[in-house]
C-alpha positions in Angstrom: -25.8 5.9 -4.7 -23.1 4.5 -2.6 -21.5 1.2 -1.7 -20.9 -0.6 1.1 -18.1 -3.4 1.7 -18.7 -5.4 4.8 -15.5 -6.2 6.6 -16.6 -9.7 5.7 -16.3 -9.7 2.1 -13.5 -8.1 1.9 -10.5 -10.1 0.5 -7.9 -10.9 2.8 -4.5 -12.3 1.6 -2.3 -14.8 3.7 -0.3 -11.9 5.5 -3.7 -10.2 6.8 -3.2 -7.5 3.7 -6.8 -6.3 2.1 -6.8 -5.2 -1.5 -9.7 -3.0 -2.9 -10.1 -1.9 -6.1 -12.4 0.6 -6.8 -13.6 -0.4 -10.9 -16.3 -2.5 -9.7 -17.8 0.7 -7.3 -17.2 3.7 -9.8 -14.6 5.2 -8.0 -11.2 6.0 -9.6 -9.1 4.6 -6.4 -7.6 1.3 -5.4 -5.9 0.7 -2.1 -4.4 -2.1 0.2 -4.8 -2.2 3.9 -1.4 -3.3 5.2 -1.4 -5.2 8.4 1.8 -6.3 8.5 4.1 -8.4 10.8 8.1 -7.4 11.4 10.5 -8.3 8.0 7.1 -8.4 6.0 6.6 -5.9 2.9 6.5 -6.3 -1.0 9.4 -6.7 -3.5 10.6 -4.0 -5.7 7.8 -2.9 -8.2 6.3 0.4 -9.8 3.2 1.6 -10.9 2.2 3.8 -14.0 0.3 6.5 -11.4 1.6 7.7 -8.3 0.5 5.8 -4.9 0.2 7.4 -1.9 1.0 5.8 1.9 -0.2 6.7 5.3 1.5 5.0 7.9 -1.5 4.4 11.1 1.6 2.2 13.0 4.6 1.0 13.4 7.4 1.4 11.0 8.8 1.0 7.7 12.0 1.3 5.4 10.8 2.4 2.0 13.2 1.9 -1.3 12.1 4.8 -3.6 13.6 4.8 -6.6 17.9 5.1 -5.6 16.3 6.6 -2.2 16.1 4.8 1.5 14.2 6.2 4.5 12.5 5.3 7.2 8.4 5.8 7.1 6.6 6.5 10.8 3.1 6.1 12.1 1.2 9.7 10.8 3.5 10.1 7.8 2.2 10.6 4.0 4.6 9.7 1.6 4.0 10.3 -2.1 5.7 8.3 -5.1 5.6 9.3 -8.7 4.6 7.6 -11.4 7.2 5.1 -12.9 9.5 5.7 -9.8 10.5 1.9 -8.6 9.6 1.6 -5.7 9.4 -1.4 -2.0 8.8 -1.2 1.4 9.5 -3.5 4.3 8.2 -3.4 8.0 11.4 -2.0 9.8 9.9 -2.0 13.1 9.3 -4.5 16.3 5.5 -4.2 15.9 3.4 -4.9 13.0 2.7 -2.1 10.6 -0.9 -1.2 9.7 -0.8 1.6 6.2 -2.9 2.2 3.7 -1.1 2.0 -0.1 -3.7 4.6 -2.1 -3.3 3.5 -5.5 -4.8 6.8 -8.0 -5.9 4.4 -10.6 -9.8 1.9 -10.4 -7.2 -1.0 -10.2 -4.1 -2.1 -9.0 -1.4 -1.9 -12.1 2.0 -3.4 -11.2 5.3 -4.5 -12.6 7.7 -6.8 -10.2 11.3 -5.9 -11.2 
């Protein structure tokens, strides 16, 4: 069995983001596509399972827990569960990442 998502039904927020979650497939993974625009990223939040980033472009400062740096295209990062936790597109270009959430859907708390 498998499951295809045409790029047409996939959800698409305001700011061009794409949230899957994976419940409704059988798959223990949720992600967002990030497509965003300079100054653009979430507020601080955290998760109960660890989320994973890969940067495809552009730029971005990530708050991780009391921790600041700065995120470039190719890199993984890797947040533990619990561990507060924003990011915000630092560069001049628009920042395209994939948030890997390890849970079959998206759990959050703003703080």
């Amino acid at each position: 069995m498998f499951h295809v998502i045409p790029r047409a039904e996939q959800k698409q927020s305001p700011n061009r983001t794409i949230l899957f979650e994976g419940g409704k497939y059988g798959t223990p993974v949720s992600l967002f596509l990030m497509d965003a625009e300079p100054g653009q990223g979430p507020a601080l939040h955290v998760h109960p399972y660890p989320e994973t980033w890969l940067i495809h472009s552009g730029e971005a400062e990530f708050t991780v827990g009391e921790q600041t740096l700065i995120g470039k295209a190719g890199d993984i990062i890797v947040v533990d569960p619990g561990t507060p936790h924003r990011f915000v597109n630092s560069g001049n270009t628009r920042l395209e990442m994939t948030c890997i959430h390890a849970s079959d859907h998206v759990i959050q708390e703003w703080l």
